[in-house]
MIBAKOL-308087 format. One record per residue (C-alpha): x, y, z; residue in one letter; residue number from 0. Coordinates in steps of 0.001 Angstrom, whole numbers, plus 500000, padded with zeros to 6 digits. Example, Ala and Ser with C-alpha at 12.3 -4.5 7.8 and 13.67 -1.06 7.14 Angstrom:
! MIBAKOL-308087
       c1       c2       c3   torpa   bafi
   512300   495500   507800       A      0
   513670   498940   507140       S      1
! end
This chain:
! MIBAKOL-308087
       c1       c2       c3   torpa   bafi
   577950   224010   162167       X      0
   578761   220510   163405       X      1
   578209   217300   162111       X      2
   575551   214916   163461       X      3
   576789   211465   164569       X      4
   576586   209046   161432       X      5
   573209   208323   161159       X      6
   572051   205589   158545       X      7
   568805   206395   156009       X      8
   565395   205095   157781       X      9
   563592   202724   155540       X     10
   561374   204440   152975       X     11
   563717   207879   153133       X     12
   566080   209254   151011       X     13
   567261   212020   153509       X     14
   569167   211605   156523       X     15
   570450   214403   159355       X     16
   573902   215764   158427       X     17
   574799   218785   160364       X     18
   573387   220753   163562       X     19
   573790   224274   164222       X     20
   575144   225876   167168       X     21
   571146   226837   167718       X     22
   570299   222979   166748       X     23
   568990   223396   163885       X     24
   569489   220086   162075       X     25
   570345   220219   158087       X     26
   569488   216601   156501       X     27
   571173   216059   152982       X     28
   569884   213429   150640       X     29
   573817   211971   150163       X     30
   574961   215155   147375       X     31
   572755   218043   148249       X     32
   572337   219924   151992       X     33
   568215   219325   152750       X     34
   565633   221264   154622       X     35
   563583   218579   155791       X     36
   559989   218922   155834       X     37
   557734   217615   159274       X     38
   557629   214063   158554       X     39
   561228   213399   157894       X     40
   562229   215662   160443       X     41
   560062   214044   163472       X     42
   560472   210441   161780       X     43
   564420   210535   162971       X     44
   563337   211226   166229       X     45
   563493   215657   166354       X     46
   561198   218368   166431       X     47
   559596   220248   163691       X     48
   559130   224045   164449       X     49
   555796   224718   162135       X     50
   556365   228243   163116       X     51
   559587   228491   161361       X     52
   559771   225320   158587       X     53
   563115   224162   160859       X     54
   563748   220668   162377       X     55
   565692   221058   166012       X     56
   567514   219154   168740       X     57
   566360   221251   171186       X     58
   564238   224929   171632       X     59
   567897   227853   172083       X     60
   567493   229688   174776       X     61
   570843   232058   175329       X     62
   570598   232484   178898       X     63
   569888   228535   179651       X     64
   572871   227521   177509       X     65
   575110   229513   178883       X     66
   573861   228667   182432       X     67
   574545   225113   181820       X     68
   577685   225653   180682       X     69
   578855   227413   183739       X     70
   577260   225073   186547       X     71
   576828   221724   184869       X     72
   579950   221157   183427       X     73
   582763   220292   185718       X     74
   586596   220546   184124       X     75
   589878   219404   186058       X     76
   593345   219613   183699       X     77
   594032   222022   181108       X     78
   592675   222612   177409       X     79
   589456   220978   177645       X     80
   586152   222017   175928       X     81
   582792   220974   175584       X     82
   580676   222822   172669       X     83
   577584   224056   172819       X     84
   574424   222286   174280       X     85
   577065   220186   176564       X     86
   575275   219543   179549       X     87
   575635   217153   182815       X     88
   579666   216324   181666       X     89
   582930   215867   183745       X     90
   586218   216005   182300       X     91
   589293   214794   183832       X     92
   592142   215048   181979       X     93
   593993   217584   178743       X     94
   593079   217762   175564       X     95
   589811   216368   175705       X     96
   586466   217245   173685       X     97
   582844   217071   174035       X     98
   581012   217787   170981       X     99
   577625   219741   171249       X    100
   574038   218598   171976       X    101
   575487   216162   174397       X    102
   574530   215242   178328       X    103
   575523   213086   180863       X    104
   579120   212328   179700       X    105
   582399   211623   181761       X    106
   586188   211759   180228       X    107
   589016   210495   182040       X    108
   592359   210693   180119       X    109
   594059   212685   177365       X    110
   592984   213596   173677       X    111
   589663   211683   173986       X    112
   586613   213039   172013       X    113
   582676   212213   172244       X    114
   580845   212798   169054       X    115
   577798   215359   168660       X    116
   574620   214263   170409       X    117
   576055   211232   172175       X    118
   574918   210681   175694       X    119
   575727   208947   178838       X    120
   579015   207491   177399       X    121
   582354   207020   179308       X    122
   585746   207469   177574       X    123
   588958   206926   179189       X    124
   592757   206428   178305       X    125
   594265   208171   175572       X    126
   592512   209171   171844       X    127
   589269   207298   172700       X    128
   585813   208734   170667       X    129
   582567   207476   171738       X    130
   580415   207646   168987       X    131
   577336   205957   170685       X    132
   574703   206606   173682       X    133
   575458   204497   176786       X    134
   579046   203174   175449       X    135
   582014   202429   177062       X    136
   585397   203380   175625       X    137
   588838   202507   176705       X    138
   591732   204025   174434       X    139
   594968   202863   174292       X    140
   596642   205111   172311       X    141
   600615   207006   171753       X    142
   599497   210719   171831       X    143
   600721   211070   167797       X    144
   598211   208071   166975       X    145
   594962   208874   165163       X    146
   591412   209368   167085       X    147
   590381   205764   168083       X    148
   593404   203636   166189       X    149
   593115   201572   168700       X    150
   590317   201249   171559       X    151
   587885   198517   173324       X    152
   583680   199946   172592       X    153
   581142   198125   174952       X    154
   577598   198869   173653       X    155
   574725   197209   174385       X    156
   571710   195681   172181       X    157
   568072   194764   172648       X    158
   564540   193896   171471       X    159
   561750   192113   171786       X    160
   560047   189188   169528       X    161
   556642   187724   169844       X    162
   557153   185701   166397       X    163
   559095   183599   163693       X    164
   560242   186479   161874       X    165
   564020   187662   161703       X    166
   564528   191138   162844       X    167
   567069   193660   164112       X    168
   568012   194363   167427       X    169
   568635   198470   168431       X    170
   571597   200015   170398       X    171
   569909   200649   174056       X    172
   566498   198264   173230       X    173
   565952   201334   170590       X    174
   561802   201043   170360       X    175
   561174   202695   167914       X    176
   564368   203490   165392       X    177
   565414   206914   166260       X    178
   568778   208492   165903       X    179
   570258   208069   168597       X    180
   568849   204177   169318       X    181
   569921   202596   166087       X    182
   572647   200536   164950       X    183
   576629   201034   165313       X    184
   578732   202194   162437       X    185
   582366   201548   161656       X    186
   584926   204194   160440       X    187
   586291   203636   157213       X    188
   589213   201950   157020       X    189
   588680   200221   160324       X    190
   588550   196489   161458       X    191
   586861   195477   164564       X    192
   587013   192194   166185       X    193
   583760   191656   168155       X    194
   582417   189293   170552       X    195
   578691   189588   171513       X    196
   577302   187822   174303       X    197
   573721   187191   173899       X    198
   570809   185981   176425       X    199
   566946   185649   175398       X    200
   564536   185044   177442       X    201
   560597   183467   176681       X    202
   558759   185732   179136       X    203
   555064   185373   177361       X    204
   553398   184516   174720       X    205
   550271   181158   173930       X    206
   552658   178661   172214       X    207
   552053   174843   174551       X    208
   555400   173670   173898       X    209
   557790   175397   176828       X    210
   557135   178111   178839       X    211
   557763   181274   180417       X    212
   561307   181370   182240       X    213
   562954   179016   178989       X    214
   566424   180820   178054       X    215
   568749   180548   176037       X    216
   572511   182151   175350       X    217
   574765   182400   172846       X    218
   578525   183656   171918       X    219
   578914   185595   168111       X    220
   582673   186422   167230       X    221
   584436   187226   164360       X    222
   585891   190748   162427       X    223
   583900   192877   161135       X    224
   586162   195553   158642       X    225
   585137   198683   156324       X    226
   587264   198485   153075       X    227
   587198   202196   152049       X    228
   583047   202503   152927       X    229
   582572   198835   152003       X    230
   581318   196459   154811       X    231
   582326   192815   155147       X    232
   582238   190319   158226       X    233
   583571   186776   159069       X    234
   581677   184816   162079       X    235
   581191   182242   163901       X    236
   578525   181055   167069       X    237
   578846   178761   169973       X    238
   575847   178721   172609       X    239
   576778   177771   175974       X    240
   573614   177395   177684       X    241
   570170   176721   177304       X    242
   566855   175688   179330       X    243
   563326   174851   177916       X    244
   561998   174479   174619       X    245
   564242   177303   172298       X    246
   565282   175172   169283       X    247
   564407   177993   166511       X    248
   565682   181052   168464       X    249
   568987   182468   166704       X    250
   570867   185559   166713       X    251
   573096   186280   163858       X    252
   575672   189146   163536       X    253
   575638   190767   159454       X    254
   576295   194196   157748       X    255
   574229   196784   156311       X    256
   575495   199833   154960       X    257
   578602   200872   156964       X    258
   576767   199477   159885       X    259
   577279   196427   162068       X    260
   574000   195055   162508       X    261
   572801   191964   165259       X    262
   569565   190061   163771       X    263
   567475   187623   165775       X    264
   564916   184995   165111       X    265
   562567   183965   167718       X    266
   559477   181542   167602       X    267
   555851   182221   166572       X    268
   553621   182440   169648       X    269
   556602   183193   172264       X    270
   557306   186618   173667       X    271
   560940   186782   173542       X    272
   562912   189641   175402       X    273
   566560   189778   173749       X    274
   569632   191300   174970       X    275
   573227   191376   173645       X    276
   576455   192977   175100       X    277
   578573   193808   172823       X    278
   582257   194461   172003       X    279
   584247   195469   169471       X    280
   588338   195974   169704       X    281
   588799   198163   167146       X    282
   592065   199159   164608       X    283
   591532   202273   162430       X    284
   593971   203217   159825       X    285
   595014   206086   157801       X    286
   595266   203439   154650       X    287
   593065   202923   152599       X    288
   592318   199376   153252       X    289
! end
């Protein structure tokens, strides 16, 4: 059975996915104990619930299509590769490299690189790079005795939309709504990240008099974010470098929650706000326990 990428709790649950089975079924556990969810957590992280059965899956097995899609959708060059089960739509250029299952739309160029379970459309290249997110970008640069992802460059990007005063979070991939795979980006234990997010909103609606539609504003977050043996901290700072219109409330702020790094923003009652962050994070993770 393999694991699921690390997925945090959903507000008002006390289960979360843990593993998936080489037939996708998905076993939740509620942090101690290995759970069988019922329909509402199961669909609520974004799966389906098989009332025939009482299972929650990634996807409906069929032998025949698996294997077919391993055969002619997968495309290896170099030696020792593999992509597990449910790997569809992947190229792989390089040794050493693997694709974990449930995954689609992937490309690996390089040596010793790994993409986690369920993670697609990412590209990985260099040496001991894991892509642990949809839609990332991962360069390793690592010695070939170094640890998966000591040291690598992640591009991800963020986004949502506001249409009032209130501070909210922003999704990997303008996640609408929360769902596994559009949520928020966790760091390893024992891992410290230095990040720079560049930011851009945009007023694009919305009845308030003072501005209007087309007002913008951008911003620069940076600091280091580090997990101290599964305990999040983060020093930051903010410059904005340009702005247009009426935006004097709007504000993103980079925090923690969990394990997870986490980009909040604060728009303006009355203003439709369309927010979008790219984000990096240049990343050292250790074998000591920090």
């Amino acid at each position: 059975m393999s694991k699921v990428a690390t997925i945090p709790y959903l507000t008002g649950f006390d289960v979360k996915p843990k593993s998936t089975s080489p037939i996708g079924i998905v076993t939740f556990t509620d942090g101690t104990n290995d759970i069988i969810p019922n329909q509402l957590q199961c669909e609520a992280y974004g799966y389906t619930y098989n009332k025939a059965d009482g299972t929650c899956s990634t996807f409906r097995y069929n032998t025949n299509l698996n294997l077919n899609f391993t055969k002619e959708n997968n495309k290896f060059t170099g030696a020792r590769n593999q992509a597990e089960t449910g790997t569809n739509n992947t190229y792989i250029i390089g040794e050493n490299n693997t694709v974990r299952g449930l995954s689609r739309n992937n490309i690996v160029v390089g040596n010793q690189n790994e993409i986690a379970n369920g993670v697609n459309n990412a590209n990985v290249y260099g040496t001991l790079g894991e892509a642990t997110a949809d839609n990332s970008i991962v360069l390793g640069g690592n010695a070939a005795d170094d640890l998966l992802g000591e040291r690598q460059v992640t591009t991800l990007m963020n986004g949502v939309q506001t249409t009032d005063g209130s501070t909210i979070d922003s999704y990997l991939n303008n996640g609408r709504p929360f769902s596994a795979t559009n949520g928020y980006y966790a760091i390893p234990e024992n891992t410290a990240c230095y990040f720079q997010a560049d930011i851009l909103a945009l007023r694009v609606g919305g009845s308030a008099a003072s501005g209007a539609v087309g007002d913008f504003k951008s911003w620069v977050e940076r600091g280091v974010v580090i997990n101290k043996s599964g305990t999040l901290s983060i020093s930051r700072s903010r410059t904005s470098p340009a702005s247009s219109g009426t935006t004097g409330s709007w504000s993103p702020v980079s925090t923690v929650s969990g394990t997870n790094y986490v980009l909040t923003v604060t728009g303006k009652a009355d203003m439709t706000l369309e927010w979008v962050a790219s984000i990096r994070f240049t990343q050292i993770k250790t074998s000591v326990a920090l």
